[in-house]
BAFILUM-661668 format. One record per residue (C-alpha): residue number from 0; x, y, z. Coordinates in nm, 3 decimals, m for minus. Layout:
// BAFILUM-661668
<r num="NUM" xx="X" yy="Y" zz="Z"/>
...
//
This chain:
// BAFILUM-661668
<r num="0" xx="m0.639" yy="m1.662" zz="m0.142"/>
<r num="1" xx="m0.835" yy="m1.970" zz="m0.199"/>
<r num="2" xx="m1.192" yy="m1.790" zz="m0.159"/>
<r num="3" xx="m1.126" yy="m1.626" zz="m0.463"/>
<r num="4" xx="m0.999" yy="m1.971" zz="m0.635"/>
<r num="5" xx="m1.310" yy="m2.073" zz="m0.584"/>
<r num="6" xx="m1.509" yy="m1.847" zz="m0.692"/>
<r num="7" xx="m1.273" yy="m1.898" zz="m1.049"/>
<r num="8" xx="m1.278" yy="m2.223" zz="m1.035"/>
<r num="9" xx="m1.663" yy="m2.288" zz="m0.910"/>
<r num="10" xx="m1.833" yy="m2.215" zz="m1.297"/>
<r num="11" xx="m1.562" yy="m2.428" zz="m1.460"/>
<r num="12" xx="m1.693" yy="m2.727" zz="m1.380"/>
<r num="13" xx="m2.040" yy="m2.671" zz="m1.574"/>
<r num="14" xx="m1.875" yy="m2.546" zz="m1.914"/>
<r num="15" xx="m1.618" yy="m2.825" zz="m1.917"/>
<r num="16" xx="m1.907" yy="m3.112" zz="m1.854"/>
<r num="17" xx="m2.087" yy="m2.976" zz="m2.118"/>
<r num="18" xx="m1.824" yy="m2.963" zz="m2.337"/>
<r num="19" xx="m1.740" yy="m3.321" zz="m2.249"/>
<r num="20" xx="m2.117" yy="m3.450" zz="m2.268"/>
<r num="21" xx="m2.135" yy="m3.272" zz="m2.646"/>
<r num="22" xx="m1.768" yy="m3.439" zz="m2.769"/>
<r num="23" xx="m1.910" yy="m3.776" zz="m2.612"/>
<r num="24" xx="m2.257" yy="m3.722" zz="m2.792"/>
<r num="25" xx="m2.039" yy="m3.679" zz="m3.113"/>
<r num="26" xx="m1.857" yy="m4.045" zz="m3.155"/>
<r num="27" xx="m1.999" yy="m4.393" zz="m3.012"/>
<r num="28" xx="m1.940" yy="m4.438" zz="m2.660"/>
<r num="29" xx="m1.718" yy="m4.758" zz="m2.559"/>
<r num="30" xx="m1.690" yy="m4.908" zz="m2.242"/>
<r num="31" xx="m1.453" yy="m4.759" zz="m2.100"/>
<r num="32" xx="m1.492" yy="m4.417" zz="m2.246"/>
<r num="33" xx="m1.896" yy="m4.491" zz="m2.065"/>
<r num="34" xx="m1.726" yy="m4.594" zz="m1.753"/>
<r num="35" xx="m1.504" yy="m4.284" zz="m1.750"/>
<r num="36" xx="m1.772" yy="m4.042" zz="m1.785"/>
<r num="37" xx="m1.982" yy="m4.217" zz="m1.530"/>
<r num="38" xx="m1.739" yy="m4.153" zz="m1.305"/>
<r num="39" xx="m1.687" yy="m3.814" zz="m1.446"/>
<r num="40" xx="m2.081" yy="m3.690" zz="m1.414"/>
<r num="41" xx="m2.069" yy="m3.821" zz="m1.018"/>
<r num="42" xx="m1.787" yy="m3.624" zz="m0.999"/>
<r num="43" xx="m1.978" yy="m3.308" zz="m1.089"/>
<r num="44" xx="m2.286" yy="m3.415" zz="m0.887"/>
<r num="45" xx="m2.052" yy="m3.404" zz="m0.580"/>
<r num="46" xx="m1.938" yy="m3.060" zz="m0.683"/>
<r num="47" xx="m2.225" yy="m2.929" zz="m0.683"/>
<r num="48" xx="m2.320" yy="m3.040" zz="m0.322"/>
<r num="49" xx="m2.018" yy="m2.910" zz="m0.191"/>
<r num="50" xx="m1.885" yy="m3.281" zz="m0.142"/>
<r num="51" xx="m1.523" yy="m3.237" zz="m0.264"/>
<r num="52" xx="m1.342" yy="m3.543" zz="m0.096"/>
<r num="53" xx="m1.615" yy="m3.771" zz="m0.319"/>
<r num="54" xx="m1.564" yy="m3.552" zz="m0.578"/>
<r num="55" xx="m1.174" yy="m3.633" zz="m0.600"/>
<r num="56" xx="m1.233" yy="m3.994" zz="m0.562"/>
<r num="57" xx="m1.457" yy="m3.984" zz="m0.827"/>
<r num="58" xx="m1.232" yy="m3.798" zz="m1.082"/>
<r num="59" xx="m0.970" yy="m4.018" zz="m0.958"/>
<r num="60" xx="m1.138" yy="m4.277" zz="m1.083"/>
<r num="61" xx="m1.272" yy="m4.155" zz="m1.433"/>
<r num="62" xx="m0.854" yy="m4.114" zz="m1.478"/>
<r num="63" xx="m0.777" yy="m4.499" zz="m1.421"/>
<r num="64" xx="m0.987" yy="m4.520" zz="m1.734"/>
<r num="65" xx="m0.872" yy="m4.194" zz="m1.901"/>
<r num="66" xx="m0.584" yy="m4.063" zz="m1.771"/>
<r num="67" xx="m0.506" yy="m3.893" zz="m2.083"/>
<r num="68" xx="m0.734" yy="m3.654" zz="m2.063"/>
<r num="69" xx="m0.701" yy="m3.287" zz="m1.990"/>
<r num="70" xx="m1.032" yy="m3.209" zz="m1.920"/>
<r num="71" xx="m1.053" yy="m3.429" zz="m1.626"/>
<r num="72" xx="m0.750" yy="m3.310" zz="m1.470"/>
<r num="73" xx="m0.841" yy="m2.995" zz="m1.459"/>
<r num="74" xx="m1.143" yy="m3.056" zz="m1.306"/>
<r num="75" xx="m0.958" yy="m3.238" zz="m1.057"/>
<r num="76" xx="m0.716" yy="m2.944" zz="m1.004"/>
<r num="77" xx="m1.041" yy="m2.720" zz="m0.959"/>
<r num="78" xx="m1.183" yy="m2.923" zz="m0.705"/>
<r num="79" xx="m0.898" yy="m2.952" zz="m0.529"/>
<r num="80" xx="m0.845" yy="m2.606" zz="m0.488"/>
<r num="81" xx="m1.190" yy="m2.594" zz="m0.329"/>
<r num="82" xx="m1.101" yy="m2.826" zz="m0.108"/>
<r num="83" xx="m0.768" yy="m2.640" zz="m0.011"/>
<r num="84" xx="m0.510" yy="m2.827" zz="m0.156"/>
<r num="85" xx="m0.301" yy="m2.643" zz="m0.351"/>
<r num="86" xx="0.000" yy="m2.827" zz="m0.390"/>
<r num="87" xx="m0.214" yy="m3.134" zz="m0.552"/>
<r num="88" xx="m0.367" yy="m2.896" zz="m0.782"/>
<r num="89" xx="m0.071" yy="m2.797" zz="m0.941"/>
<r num="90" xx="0.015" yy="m3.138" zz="m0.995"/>
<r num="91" xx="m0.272" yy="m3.167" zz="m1.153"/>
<r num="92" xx="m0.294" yy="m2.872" zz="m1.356"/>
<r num="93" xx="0.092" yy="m2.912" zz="m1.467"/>
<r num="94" xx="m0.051" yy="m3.265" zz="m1.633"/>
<r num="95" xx="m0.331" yy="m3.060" zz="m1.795"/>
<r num="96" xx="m0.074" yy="m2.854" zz="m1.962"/>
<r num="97" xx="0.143" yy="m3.172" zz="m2.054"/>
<r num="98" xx="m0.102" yy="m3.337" zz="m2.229"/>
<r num="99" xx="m0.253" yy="m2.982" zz="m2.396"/>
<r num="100" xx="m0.005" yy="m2.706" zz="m2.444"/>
<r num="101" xx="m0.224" yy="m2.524" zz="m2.617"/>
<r num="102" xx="m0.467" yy="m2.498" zz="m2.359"/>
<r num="103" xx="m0.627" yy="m2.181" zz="m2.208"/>
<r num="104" xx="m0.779" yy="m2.290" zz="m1.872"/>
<r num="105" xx="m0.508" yy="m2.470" zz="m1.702"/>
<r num="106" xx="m0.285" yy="m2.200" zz="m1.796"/>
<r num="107" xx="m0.508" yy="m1.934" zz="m1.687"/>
<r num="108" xx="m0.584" yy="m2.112" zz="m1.304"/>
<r num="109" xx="m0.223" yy="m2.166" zz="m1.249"/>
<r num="110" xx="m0.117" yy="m1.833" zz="m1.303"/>
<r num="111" xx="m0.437" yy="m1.766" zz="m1.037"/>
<r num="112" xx="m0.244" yy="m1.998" zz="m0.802"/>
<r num="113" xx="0.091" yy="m1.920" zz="m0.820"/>
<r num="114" xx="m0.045" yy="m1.505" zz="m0.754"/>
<r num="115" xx="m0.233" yy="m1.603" zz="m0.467"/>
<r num="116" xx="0.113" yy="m1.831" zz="m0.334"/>
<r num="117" xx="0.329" yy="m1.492" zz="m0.381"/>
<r num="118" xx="0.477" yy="m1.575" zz="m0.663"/>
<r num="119" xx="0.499" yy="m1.354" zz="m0.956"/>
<r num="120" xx="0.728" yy="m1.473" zz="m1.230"/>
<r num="121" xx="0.559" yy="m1.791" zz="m1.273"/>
<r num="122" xx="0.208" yy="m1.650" zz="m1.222"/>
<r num="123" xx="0.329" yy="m1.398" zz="m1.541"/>
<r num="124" xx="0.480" yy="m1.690" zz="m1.718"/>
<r num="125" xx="0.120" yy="m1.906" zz="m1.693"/>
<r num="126" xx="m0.101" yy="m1.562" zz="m1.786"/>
<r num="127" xx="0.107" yy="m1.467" zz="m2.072"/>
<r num="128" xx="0.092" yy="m1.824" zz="m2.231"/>
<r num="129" xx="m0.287" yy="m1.883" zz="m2.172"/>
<r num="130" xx="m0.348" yy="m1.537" zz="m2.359"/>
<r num="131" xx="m0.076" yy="m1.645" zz="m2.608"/>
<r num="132" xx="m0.313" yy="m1.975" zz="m2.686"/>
<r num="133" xx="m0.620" yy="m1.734" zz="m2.644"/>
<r num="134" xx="m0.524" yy="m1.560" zz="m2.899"/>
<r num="135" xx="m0.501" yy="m1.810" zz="m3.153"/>
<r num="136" xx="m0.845" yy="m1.911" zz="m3.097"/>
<r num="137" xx="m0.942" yy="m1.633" zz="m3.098"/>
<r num="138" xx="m0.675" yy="m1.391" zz="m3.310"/>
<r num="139" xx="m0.903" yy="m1.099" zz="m3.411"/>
<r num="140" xx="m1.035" yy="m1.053" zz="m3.022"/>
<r num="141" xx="m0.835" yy="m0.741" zz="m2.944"/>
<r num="142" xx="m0.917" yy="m0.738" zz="m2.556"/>
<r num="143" xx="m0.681" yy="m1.034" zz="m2.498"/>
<r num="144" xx="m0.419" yy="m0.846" zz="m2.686"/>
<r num="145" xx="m0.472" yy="m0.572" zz="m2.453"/>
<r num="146" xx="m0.476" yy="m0.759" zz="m2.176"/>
<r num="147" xx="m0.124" yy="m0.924" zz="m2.296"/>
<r num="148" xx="0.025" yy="m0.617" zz="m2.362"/>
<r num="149" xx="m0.051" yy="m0.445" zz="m2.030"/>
<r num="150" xx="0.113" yy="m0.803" zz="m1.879"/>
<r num="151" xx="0.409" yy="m0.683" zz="m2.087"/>
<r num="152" xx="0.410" yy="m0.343" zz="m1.972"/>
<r num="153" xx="0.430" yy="m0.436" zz="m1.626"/>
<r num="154" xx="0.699" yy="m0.693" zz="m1.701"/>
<r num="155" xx="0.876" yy="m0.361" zz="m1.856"/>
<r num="156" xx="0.921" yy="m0.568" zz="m2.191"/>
<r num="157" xx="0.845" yy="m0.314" zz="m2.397"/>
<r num="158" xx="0.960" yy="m0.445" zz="m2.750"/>
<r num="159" xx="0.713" yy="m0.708" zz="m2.710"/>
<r num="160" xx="0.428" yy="m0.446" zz="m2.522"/>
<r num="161" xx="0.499" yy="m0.224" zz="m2.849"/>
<r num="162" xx="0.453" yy="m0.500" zz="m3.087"/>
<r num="163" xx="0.122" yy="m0.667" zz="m2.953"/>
<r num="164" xx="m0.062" yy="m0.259" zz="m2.954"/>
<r num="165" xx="0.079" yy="m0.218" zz="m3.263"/>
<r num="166" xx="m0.130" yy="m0.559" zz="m3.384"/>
<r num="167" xx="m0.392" yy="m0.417" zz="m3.146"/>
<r num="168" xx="m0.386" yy="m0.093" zz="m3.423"/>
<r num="169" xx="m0.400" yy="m0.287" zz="m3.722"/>
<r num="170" xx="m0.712" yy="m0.451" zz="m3.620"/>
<r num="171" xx="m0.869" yy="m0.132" zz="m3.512"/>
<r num="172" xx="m0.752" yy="0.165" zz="m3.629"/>
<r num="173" xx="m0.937" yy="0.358" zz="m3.435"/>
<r num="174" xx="m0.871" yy="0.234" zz="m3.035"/>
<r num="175" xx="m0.749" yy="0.520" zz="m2.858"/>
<r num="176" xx="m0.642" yy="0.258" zz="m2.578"/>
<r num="177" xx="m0.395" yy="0.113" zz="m2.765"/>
<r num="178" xx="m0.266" yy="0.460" zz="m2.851"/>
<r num="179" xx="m0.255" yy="0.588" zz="m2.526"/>
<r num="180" xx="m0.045" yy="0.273" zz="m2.417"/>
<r num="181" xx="0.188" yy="0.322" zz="m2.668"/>
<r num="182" xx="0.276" yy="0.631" zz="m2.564"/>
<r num="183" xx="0.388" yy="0.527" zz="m2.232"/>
<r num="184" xx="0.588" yy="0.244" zz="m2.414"/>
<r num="185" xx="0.735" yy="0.531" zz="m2.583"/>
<r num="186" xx="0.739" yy="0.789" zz="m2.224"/>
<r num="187" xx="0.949" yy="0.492" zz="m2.067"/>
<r num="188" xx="1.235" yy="0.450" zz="m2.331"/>
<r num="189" xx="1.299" yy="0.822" zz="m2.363"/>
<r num="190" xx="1.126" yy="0.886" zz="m2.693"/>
<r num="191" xx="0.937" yy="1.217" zz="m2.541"/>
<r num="192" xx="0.809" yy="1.282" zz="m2.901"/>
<r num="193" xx="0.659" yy="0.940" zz="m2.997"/>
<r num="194" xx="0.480" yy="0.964" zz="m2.660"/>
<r num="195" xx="0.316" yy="1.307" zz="m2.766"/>
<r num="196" xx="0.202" yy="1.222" zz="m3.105"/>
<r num="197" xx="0.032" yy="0.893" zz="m2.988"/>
<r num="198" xx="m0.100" yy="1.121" zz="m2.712"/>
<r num="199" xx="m0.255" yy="1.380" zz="m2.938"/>
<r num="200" xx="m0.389" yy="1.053" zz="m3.169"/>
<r num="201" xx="m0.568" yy="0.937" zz="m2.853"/>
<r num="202" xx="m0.740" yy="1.236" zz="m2.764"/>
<r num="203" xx="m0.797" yy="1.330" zz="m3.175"/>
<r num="204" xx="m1.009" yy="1.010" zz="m3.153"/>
<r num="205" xx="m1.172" yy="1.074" zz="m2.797"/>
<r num="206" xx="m1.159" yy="1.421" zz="m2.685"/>
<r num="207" xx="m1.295" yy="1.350" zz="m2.331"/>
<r num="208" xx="m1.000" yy="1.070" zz="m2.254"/>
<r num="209" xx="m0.961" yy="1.224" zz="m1.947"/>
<r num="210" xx="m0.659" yy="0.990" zz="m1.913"/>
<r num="211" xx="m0.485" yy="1.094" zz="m2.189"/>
<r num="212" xx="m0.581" yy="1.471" zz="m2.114"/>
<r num="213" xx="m0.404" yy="1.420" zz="m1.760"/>
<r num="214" xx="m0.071" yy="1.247" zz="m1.954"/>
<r num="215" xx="m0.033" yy="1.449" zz="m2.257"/>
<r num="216" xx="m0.023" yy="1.786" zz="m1.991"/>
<r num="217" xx="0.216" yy="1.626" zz="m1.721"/>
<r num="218" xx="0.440" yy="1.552" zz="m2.032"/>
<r num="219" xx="0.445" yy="1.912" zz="m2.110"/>
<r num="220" xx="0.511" yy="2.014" zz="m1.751"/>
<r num="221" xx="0.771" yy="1.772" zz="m1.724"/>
<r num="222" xx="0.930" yy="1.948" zz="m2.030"/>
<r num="223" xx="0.838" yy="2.268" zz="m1.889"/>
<r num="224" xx="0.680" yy="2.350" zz="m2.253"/>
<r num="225" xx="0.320" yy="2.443" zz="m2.337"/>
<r num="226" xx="0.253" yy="2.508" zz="m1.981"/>
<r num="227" xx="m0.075" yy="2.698" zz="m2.066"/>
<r num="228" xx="m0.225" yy="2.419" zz="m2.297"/>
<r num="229" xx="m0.084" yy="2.190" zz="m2.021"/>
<r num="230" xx="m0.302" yy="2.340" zz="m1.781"/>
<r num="231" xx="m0.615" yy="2.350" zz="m1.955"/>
<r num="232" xx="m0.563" yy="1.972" zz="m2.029"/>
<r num="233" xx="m0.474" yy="1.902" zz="m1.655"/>
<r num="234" xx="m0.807" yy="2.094" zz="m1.536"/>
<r num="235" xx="m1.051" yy="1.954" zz="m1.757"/>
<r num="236" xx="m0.910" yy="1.603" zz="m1.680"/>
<r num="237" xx="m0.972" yy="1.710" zz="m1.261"/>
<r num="238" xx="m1.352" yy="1.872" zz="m1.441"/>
<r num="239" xx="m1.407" yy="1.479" zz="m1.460"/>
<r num="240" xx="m1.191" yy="1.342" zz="m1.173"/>
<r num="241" xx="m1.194" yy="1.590" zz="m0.930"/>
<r num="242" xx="m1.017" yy="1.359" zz="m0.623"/>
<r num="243" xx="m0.812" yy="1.181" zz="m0.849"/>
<r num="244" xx="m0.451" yy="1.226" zz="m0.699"/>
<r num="245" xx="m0.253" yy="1.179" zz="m0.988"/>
<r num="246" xx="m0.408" yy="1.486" zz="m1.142"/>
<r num="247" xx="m0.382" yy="1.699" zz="m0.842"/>
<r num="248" xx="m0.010" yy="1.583" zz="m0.874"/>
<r num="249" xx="0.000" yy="1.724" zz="m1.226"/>
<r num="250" xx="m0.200" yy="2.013" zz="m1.142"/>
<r num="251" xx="0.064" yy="2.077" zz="m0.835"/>
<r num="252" xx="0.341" yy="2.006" zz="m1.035"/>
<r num="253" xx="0.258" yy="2.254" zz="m1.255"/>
<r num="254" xx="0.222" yy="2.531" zz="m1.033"/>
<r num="255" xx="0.577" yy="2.411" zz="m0.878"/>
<r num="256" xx="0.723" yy="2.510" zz="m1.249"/>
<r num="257" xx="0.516" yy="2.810" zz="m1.256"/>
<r num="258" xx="0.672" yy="2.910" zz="m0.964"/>
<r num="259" xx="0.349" yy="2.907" zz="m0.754"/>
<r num="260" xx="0.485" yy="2.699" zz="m0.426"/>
<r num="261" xx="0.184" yy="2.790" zz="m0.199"/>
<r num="262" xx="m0.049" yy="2.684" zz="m0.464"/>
<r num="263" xx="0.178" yy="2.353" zz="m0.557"/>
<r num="264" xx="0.169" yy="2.283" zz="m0.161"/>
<r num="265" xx="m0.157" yy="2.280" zz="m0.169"/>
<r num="266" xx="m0.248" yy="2.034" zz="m0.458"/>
<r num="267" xx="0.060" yy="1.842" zz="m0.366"/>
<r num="268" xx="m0.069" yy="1.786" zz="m0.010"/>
<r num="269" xx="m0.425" yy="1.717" zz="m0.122"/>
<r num="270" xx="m0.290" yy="1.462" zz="m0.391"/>
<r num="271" xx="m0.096" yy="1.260" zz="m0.122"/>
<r num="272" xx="m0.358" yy="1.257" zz="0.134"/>
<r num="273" xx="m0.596" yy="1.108" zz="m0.176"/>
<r num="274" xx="m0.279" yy="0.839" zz="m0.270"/>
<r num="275" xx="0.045" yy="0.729" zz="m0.160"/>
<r num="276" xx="0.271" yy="0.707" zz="m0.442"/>
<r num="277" xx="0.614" yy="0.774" zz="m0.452"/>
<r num="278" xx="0.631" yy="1.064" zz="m0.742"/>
<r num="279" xx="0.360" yy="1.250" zz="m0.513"/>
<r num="280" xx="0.586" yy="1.244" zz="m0.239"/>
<r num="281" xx="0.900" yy="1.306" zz="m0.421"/>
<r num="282" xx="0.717" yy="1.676" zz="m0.572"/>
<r num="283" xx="0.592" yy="1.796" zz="m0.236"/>
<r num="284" xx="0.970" yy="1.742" zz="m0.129"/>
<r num="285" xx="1.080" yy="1.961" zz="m0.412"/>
<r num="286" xx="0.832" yy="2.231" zz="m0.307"/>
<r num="287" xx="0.863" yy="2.210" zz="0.043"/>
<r num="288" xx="1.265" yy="2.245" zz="m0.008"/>
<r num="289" xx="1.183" yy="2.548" zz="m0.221"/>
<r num="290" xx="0.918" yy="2.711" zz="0.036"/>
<r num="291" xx="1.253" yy="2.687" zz="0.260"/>
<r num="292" xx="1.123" yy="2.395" zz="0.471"/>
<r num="293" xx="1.386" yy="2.128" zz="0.465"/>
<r num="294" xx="1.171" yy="1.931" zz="0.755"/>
<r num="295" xx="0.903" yy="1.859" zz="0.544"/>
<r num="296" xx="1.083" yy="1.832" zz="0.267"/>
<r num="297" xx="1.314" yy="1.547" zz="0.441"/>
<r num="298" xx="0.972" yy="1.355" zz="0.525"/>
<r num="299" xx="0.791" yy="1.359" zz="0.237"/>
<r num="300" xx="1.159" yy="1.242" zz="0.058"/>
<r num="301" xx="1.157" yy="0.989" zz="0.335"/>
<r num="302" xx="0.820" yy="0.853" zz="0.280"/>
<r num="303" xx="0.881" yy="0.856" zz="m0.097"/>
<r num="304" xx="1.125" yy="0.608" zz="m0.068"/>
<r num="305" xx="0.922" yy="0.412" zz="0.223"/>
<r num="306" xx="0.756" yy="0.308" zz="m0.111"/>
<r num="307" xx="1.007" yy="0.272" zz="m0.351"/>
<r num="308" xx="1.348" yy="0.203" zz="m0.201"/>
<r num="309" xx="1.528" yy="0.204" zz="m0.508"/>
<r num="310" xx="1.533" yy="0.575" zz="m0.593"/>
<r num="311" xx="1.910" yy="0.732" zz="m0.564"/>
<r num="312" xx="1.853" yy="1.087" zz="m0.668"/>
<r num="313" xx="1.605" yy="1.117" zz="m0.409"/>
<r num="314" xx="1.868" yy="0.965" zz="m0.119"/>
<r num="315" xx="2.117" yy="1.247" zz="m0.251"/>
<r num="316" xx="1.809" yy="1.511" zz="m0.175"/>
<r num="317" xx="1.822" yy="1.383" zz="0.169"/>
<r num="318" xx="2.222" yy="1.351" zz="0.215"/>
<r num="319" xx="2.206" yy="1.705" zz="0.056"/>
<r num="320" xx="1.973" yy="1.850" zz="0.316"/>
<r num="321" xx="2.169" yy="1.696" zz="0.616"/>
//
């Protein structure tokens, strides 16, 4: 947890003492803002040496001069991490964003800490403002409006996911990415055919998405329509991943509908020896229950929800078979 902190935090420290040294350069120095700064460039020197307990005195003393300032707490926070203590940082990084809301940084390193302390809500609440304030800086950069939405997608907020790739389009028209997410806005709140026309728009504007190829084909599977064209998409996606197990599930689930069960064994078992994921395990259930072997059907159910607890209709399959 804190090795990678560190690493984070380690190239701060160079980019926020220039910054400092060029808004010093810009006005006449005073005492105290000299005397702060002093303070602040020992700081930085101990840094560098790996001297972290001088380092902290040092900051702490550039803040009896300055304690306004953002920058130096968050240096402070930095160092401390390096120097394992985490609950100091925070403090230190919670007066950061006090005195500069707007910030980027001290939003971005707390939602690092609160990850690596197990604890996700906050750690989502920190990286969606610091992209948030990114993108106001910065409000034509369309990676940090991919990287919000995808926060947003896992948070399964998907008015706000489907607003911020929407923005994503009117920037660039042409980003099959933000297509291809907004279809599995659209997948998860049951609008099938909003999902297949920003599917096909995807793959209009990169044929090879083997991604896209891979979804657009499950999606007909699923709806046990256009199996043949389903196929072909499924295949050439596996032409390009050939041990990814989420195609093999596709390809395997897709025999299952055909009717093929030795064939869907056979992907369905290679796909969860390549991946454990719940869906994997759930379909080789199905097919083992239809090869007539309730066994392995019973394990693979079993081991599905090892992984996902929450799934009733896959307890009923079990209660069913016993």
């Amino acid at each position: 947890m804190v090795s990678q902190l560190k690493r984070c935090c380690g190239g701060l420290v160079f980019c926020l003492l220039f910054s400092l040294v060029i808004t010093a350069g810009a006005a006449a120095l005073d005492k105290k803002t000299s005397f702060a700064l002093s303070h602040y460039i020992m700081a930085v020197m101990h840094n560098v040496r790996g001297e972290f307990d001088q380092a902290i005195a040092e900051y702490k003393q550039a803040l009896k001069t300055d304690s306004r300032s953002p920058l130096i707490h968050l240096n402070l926070a930095a160092t401390y991490i390096k120097n394992n203590e985490i609950d100091n940082a925070l403090g230190e990084l919670n007066t950061a964003v006090g005195l500069d809301p707007q910030a980027v940084e001290a939003h971005a390193i707390l939602a690092l800490v609160y990850s690596s302390e197990g604890k996700p809500e906050e750690a989502n609440r920190e990286y969606e403002t610091a992209l948030q304030n990114a993108s106001k800086i910065q409000p034509e950069n369309i990676e940090i409006y991919k990287a919000l939405g995808e926060l947003y997608l896992r948070q399964r907020s998907f008015k706000s996911a489907e607003s911020t790739y929407r923005l994503i389009l009117d920037l660039a028209p042409q980003d099959p990415e933000a297509h291809f997410y907004l279809a599995n806005i659209y997948e998860e709140t049951d609008n099938l055919g909003g999902a297949e026309k920003e599917l096909k728009k995807a793959l209009e504007l990169k044929p090879d998405y083997h991604q896209a190829l891979n979804y657009l084909g499950y999606l007909y599977v699923e709806q046990n329509k256009n199996l043949d064209q389903a196929e072909v998409m499924i295949r050439k996606a596996l032409e390009m991943e050939p041990d990814n197990g989420a195609y093999l599930d596709s390809l395997g689930w897709f025999y299952f509908k055909k009717g093929r069960l030795k064939e869907a064994t056979r992907e369905l078992e290679k796909a969860g020896l390549i991946m454990e994921d719940p869906l994997i395990y759930e379909h080789l259930g199905d097919a083992y229950l239809k090869s007539g072997d309730n066994e392995k059907a019973k394990l693979s159910w079993q081991k599905s929800l090892k992984l996902d607890p929450d799934q009733e209709g896959i307890k009923k399959k079990i209660e069913a078979i016993k």
